[in-house]
N, C-alpha and C positions, 0 to 999 in steps of 0.2 A: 504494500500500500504506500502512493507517496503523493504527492501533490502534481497534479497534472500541468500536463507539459506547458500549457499555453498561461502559468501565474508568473509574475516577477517576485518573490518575496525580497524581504533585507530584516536582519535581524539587529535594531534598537537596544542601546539598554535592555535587554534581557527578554526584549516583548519582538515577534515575530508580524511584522506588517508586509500584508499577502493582498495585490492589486492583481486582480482581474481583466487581462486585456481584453478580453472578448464586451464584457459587463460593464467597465472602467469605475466597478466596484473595488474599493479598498475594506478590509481585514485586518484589524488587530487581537492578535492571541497575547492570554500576558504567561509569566516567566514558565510554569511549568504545561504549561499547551504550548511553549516555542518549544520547552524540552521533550513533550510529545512528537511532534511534529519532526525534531532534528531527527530521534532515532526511529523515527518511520519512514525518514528516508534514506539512514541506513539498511531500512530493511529489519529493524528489530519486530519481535513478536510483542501483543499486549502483555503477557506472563516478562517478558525481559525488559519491557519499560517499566511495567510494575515495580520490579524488584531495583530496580535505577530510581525510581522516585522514592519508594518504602528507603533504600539506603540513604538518600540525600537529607529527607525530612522528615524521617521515624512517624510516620504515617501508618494505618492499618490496609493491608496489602488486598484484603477483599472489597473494601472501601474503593483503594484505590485500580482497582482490571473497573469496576462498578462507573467510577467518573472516567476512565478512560474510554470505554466500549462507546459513554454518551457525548464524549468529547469527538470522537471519531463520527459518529452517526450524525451529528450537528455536520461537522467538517460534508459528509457526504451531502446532506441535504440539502447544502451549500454549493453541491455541487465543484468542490474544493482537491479532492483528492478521485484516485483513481486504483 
């Protein structure tokens, strides 16, 4: 899953702003939806962003695949990723 071919993004202060050329819609994600986002385009799975946010922020790990899956499903409905 990654962000489709046709967004420019650029990564702010810690926040991910994603322009839409098609839309000339702009997207702002704040610190850890840019940190979703960077390792979904390495190709990480939800279970391995998980455990990269759980280690950063001692957060509960079921909590967090839970905000992920709805961070992603936004992103899609958005029409944002691919």
């Amino acid at each position: 899953m990654k962000l489709k071919k046709n967004l420019a993004y650029r990564k702010i202060d810690g926040k991910i702003f994603i322009v839409d050329m098609k839309t000339s819609m702009l997207h702002s994600v704040n610190e850890i939806g840019s940190l979703i986002i960077d390792l979904l385009q390495k190709n990480y799975n939800f279970n391995e962003i998980a455990q990269k946010i759980v280690q950063e922020y001692d957060v509960n790990i079921e909590d967090v695949i839970l905000d992920i899956k709805n961070f992603v499903s936004i992103l899609r409905e958005k029409k944002l990723i691919e």
